[in-house]
C-alpha positions as CSV (number, residue, x, y, z in Angstrom):
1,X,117.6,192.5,191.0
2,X,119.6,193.5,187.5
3,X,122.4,192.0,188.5
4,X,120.7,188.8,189.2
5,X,119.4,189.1,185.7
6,X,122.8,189.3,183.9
7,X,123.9,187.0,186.7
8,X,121.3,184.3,185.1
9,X,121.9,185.4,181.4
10,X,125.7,184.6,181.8
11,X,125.1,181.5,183.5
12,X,122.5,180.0,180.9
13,X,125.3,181.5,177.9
14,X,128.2,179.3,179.5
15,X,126.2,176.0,179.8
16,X,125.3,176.6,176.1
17,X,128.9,176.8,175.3
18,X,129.8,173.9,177.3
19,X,126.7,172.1,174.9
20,X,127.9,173.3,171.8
21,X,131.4,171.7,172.3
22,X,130.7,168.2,173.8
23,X,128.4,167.7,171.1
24,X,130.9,168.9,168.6
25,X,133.6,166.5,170.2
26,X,130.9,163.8,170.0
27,X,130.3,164.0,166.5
28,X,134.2,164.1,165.2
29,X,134.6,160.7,167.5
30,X,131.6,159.5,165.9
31,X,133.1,160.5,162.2
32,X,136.3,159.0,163.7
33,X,135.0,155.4,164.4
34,X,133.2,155.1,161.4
35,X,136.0,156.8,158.8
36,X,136.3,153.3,157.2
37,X,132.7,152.9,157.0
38,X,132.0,156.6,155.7
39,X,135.0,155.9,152.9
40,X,133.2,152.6,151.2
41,X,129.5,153.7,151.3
42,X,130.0,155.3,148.1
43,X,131.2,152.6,146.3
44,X,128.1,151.2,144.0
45,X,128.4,147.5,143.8
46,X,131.1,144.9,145.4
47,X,133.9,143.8,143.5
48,X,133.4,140.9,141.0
49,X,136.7,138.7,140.6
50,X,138.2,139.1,137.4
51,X,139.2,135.5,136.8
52,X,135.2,134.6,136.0
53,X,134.1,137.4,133.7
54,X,131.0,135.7,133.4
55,X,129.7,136.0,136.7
56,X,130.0,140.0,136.4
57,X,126.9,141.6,138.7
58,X,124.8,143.2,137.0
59,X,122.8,146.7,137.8
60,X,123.5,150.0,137.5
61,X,127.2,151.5,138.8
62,X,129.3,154.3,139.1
63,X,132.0,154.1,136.7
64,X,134.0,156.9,138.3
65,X,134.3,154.8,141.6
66,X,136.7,152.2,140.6
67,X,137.3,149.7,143.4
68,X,140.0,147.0,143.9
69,X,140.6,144.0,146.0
70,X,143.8,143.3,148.4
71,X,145.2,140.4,149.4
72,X,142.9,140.0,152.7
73,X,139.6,140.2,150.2
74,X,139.0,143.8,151.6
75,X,137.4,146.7,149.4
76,X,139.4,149.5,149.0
77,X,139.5,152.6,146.8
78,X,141.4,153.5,143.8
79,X,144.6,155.4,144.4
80,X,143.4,157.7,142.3
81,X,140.4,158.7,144.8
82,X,142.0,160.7,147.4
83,X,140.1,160.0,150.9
84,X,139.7,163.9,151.1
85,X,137.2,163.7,148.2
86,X,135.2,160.7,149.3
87,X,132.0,161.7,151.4
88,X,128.9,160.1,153.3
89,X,126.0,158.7,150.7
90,X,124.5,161.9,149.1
91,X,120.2,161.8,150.0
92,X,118.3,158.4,149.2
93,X,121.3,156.2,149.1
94,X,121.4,153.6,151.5
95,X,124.0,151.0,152.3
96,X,123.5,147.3,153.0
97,X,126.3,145.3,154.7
98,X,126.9,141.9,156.7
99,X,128.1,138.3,156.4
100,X,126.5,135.5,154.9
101,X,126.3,132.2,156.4
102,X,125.6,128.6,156.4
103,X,123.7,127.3,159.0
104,X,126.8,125.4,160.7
105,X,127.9,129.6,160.7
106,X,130.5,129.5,158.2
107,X,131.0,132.0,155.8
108,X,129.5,131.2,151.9
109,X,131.3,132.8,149.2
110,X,130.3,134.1,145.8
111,X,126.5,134.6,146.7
112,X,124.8,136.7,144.4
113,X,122.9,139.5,146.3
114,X,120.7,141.4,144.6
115,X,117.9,143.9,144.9
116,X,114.8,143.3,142.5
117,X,113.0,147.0,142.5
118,X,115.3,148.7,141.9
119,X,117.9,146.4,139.4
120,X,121.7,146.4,141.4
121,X,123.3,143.6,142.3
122,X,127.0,142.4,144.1
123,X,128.8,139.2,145.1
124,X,130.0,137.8,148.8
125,X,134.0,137.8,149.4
126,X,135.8,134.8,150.6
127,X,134.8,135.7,154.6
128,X,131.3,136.2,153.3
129,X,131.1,139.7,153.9
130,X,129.1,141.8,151.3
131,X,127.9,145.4,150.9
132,X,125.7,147.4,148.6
133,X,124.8,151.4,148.2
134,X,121.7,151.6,146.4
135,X,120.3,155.0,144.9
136,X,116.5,154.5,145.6
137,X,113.9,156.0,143.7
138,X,111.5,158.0,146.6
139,X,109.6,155.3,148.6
140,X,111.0,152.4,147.3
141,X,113.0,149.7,149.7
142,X,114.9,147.1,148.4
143,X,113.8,143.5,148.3
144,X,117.1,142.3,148.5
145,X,117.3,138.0,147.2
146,X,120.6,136.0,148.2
147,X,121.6,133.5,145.4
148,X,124.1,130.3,145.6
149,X,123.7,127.2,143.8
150,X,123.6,124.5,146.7
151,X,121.5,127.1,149.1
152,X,118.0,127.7,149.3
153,X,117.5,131.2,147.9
154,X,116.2,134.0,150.8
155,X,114.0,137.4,150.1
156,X,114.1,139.7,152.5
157,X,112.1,142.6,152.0
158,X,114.0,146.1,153.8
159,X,111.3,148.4,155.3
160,X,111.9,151.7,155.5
161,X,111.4,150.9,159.7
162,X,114.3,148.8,159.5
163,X,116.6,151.8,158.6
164,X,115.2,154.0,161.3
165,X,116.9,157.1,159.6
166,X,120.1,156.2,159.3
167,X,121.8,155.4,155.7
168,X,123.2,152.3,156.8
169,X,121.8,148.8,157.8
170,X,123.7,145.4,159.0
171,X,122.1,142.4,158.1
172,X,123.3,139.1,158.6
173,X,121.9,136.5,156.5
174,X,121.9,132.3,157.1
175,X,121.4,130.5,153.8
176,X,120.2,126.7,153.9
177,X,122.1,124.1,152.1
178,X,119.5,122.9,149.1
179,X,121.0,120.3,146.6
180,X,117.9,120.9,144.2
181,X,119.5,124.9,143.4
182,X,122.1,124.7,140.6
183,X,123.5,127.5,137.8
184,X,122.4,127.9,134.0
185,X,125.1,129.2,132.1
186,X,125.7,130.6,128.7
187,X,126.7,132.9,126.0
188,X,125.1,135.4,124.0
189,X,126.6,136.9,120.3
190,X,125.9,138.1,116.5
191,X,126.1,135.4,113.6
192,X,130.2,136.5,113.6
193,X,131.1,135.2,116.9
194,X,130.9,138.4,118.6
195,X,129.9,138.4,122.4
196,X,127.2,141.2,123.1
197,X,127.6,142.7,126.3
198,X,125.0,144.4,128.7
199,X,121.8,141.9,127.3
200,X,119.6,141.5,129.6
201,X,118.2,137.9,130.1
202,X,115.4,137.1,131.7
203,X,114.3,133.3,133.4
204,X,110.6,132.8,134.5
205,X,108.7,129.7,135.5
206,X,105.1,129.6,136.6
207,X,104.0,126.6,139.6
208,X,106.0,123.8,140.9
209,X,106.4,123.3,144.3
210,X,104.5,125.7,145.5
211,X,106.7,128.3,144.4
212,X,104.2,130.2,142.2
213,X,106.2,132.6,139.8
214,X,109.2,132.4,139.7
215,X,111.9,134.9,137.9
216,X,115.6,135.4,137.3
217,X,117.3,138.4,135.8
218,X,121.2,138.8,134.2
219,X,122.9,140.7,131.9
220,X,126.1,139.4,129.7
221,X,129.1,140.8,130.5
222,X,131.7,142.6,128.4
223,X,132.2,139.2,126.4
224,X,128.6,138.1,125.7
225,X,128.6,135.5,129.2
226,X,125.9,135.1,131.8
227,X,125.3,133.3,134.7
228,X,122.2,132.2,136.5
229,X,122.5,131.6,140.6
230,X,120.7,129.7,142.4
231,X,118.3,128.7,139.9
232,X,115.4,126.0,141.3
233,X,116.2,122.6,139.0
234,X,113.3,120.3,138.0
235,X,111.3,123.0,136.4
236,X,110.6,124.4,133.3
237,X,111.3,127.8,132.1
238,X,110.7,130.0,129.6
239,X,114.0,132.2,128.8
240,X,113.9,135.6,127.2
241,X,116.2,138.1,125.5
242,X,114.2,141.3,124.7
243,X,115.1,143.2,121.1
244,X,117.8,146.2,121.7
245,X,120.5,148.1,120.2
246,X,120.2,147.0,116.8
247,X,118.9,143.1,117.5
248,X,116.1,140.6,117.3
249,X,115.0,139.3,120.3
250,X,115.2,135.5,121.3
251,X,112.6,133.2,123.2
252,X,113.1,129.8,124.5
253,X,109.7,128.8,125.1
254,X,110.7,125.0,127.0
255,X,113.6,125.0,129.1
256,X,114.3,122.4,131.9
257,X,116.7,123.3,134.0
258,X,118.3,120.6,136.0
259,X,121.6,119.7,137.5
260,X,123.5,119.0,134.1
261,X,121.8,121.9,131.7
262,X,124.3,122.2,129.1
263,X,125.7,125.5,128.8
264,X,123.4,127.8,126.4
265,X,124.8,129.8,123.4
266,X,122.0,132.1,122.2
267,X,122.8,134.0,118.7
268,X,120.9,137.1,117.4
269,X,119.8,138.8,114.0
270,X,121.0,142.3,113.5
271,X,118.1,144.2,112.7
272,X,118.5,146.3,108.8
273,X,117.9,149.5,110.3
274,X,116.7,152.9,108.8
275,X,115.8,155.8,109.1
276,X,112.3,157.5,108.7
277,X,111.2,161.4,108.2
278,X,107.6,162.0,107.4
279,X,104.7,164.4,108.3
280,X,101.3,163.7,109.9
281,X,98.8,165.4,108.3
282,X,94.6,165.4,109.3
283,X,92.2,164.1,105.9
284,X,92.6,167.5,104.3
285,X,96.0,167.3,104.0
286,X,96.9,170.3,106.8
287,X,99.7,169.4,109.1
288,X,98.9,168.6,112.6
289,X,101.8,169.6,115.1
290,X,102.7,168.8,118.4
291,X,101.0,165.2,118.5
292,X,103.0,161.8,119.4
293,X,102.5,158.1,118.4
294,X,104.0,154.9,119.6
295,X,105.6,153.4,116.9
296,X,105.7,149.1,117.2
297,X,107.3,146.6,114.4
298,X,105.1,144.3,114.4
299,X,107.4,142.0,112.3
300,X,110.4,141.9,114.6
301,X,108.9,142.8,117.8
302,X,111.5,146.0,118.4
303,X,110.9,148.3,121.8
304,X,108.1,150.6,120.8
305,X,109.2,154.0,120.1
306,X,107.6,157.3,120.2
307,X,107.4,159.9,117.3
308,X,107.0,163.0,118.2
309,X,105.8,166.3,115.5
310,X,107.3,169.5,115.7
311,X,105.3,173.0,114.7
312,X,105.2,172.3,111.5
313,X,103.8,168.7,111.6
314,X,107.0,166.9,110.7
315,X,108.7,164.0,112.4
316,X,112.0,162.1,112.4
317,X,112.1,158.4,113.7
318,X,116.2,157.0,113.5
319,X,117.4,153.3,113.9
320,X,114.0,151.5,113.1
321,X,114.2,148.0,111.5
322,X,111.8,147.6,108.8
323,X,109.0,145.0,108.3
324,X,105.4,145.9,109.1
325,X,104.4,148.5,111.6
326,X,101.7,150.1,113.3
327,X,101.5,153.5,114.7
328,X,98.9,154.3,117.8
329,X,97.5,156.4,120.7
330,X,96.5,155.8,124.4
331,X,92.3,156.4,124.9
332,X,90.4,157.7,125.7
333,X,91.8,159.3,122.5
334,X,92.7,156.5,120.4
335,X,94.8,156.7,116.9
336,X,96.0,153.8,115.0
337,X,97.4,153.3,111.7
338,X,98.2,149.9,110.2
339,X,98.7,148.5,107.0
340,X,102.3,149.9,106.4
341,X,105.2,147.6,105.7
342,X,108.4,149.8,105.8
343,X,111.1,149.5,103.0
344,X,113.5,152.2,102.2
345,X,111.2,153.5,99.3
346,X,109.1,154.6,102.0
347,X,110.9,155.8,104.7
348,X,111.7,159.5,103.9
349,X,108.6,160.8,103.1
350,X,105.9,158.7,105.5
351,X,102.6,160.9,105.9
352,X,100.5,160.0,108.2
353,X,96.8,160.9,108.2
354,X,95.1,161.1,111.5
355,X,91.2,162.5,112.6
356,X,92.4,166.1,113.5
357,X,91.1,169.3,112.8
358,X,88.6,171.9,114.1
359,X,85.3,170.7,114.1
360,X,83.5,170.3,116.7
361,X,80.5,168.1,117.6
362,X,78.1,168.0,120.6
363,X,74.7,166.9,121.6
364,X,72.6,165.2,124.0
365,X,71.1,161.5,124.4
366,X,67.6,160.9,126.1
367,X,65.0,157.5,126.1
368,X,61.9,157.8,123.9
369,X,60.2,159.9,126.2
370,X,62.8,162.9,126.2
371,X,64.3,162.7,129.7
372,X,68.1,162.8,129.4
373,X,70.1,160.0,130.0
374,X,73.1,160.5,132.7
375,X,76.3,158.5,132.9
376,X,75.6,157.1,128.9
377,X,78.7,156.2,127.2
378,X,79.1,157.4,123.6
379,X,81.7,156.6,121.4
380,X,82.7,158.2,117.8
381,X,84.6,156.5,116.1
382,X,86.1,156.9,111.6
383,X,88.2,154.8,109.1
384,X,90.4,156.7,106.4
385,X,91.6,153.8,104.2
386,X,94.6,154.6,101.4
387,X,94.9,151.5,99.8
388,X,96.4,149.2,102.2
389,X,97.0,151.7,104.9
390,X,94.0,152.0,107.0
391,X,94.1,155.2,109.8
392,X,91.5,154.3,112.5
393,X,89.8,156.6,115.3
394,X,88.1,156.6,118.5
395,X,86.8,158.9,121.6
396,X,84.8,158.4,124.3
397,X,83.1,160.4,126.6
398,X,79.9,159.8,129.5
399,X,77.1,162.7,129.6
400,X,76.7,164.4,132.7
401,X,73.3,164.7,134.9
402,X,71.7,166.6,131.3
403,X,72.3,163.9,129.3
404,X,74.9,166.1,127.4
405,X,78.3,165.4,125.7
406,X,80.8,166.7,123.6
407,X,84.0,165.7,120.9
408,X,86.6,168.6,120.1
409,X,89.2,168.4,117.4
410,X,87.6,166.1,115.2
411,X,88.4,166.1,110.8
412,X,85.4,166.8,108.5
413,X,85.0,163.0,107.9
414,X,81.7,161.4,108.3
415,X,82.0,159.6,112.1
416,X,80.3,156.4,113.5
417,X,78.2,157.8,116.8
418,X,77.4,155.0,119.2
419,X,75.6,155.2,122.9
420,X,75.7,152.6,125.1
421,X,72.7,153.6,128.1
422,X,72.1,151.0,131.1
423,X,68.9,148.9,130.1
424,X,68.8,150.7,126.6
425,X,69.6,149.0,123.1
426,X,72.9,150.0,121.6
427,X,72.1,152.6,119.3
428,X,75.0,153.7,116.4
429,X,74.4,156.4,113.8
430,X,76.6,157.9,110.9
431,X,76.9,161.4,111.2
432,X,78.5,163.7,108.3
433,X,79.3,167.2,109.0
434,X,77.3,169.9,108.1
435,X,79.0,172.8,109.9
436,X,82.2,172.8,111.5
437,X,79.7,172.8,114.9
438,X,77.3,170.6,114.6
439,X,74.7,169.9,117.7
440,X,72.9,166.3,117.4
441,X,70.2,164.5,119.7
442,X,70.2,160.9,120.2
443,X,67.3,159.0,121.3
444,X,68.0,155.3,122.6
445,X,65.4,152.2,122.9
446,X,64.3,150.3,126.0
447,X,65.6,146.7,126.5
């Protein structure tokens, strides 16, 4: 009977031998048929032919991936990149590939593919053979759109299904021919003549034929050109270039786009940046650290920017154009400060005086006949005004089943109270300080 045992053991260790090395055979033919595959999934974006530097794709890439194209219109990598050191996709990069077609099956060259969450674009070859590795945020598929004036543009929306845990996907797409697509062209630059690369332009046109919204996104290339695809003619669109590194943004509010728009040249202001130091300080003039503001020009519309304080209270804000701006919070908590037109005079020493401190108010609301209100809304809100400069507060909290609320961290300032009760009259009061805890009761009127 034992030596049936080992008998049985030896027997079951052989088969899983036998396993172990058909599978490992399988998997270096599998990594054998698909070597060619394996070596161009890491490559970020298609190549984009050099002779039209204004149809460069936009997106993000990875510069240390340089690609070139042979004579046959194939992708192949830098001599630099030694096959040894190229790899499969790292985790949550995927690969698109296939040929794109018109519906008589030939191959359409020069369509832009591009995916819209997630911002990366490439171009067909000649054969119309494309590819794209995109690294995707968690949970977020590409909605891939194919682009070519003449064809009808196509959305296809890639499931996470359609990859069925693999890293790679074929799809094959047939464009229609559609003589009412054409290209809007153009070039963007300073007041010198110098093109400014990496802009981001933006197309959007609301109804017409049935399309709903409609939107388009490029960026310029090295020399300041960009090119629209595909773009639907006979309507109107509103063109935008948003306000970065150093320049004004630009709006076209009208722009009809038909067969024959005229190629665009769109020139921006350089912004007269500074830069600002300052403090932000509560009303009696003790620093408050560890807060953050958005910071907006309201003159220039700039990207908002964020200030944050250190220990100490003090902030630094770089690169800001001046003009009139306004500092603010998020609520439930909300800050803002307004009135403040920056010059240079200003800039290095800008305090700012928000409703901070240690004082601490709560209380309760209840109708006329002293049973507590749940669910009220109160509100407290205070102006500081310094001449022109007006620094503006407001919190808002709900009382629970009691009827009872509370505000932390306020200044010593006198505060607007306000309660807003379901089928009770607004009721506001002012209340001034008279401890650095203070405990009110609020009483509110019937509708």
């Amino acid at each position: 009977m034992f030596r049936m045992h080992i008998l049985l053991i030896a027997l079951i260790f052989c088969a899983f031998l036998i396993y172990i090395f058909l599978s490992f055979d399988n998997h270096e033919l599998k990594n054998s048929d698909h070597l060619e595959l394996i070596e161009e999934k890491r490559l970020i974006d298609l190549f984009s032919d050099n002779s039209n530097p204004a149809e460069t794709d936009f997106g993000e890439y990875n510069s240390n991936l340089a690609v070139d194209v042979n004579s046959s219109n194939r992708i192949i990598l830098d001599s630099s990149i030694q096959p040894d050191d190229v790899g499969p996709p790292m985790p949550g990069h995927l690969e698109v590939f296939g040929i794109i077609v018109d519906d008589n099956n030939l191959p359409i060259d020069d369509v832009f593919v591009s995916d819209e969450i997630n911002a990366y674009g490439t171009r067909s070859d000649a054969n119309g053979q494309y590819r794209i590795i995109l690294d995707l945020p968690k949970f977020k598929y590409p909605l891939l759109n194919f682009l070519r004036s003449g064809y009808k543009s196509q959305k296809i929306n890639i499931s996470a299904e359609k990859f069925n845990n693999e890293i790679s996907l074929e799809l094959n797409v047939t464009l229609v021919e559609d003589a009412y697509t054409t290209s809007v062209a153009g070039w963007i630059g300073n007041d010198i003549g110098a093109g400014l690369p990496d802009r981001e332009i933006k197309l959007t046109s609301k109804g017409g034929l049935g399309l709903g919204t409609v939107f388009y996104v490029v960026r310029s290339d090295d020399k300041g050109d960009f090119w629209f695809e595909g773009i639907r003619s006979g309507l109107t669109y509103k063109l935008e270039v948003n306000p970065s590194h150093g320049y004004s943004g630009f709006v076209i509010h009208v722009l009809n786009v038909t067969q024959f728009t005229p190629r665009l040249k769109i020139v921006l202001d350089r912004f007269d940046l500074i830069d600002i130091r300052g403090m932000v300080v509560n009303s009696e003039g003790e620093p408050v650290p560890n807060f953050n503001m958005l910071v907006e020009n309201i003159s220039t519309n700039f990207p908002v920017q964020t200030i944050f304080t250190d220990s100490s209270g003090f902030y630094t804000l770089d690169n800001f154009p001046k003009g009139e701006i306004k500092f603010s919070t998020l609520a439930p908590e909300y800050f803002r400060i307004s009135g403040i037109t920056l010059d240079e005079s200003k800039a290095q020493n800008l305090v700012l005086v928000v409703d901070k401190g240690t004082y601490y108010l709560s209380g309760w609301v209840s109708d006329q006949s002293g049973v507590p209100l749940e669910n009220a809304r109160v509100t407290i809100d205070t102006n500081n005004i310094d001449g022109e400069i007006i620094s503006y507060s407001y919190r808002s909290r709900h009382t629970d089943n009691a009827g009872t609320f509370n505000f932390a961290d306020l200044g010593p300032d006198s505060h607007l109270i306000t309660v807003y009760a379901q089928g009770s009259e607004k009721k506001e009061t002012i209340h001034q300080f008279n401890s650095p805890s203070d405990y009110v009761h609020i009483t509110v009127t019937a509708k």
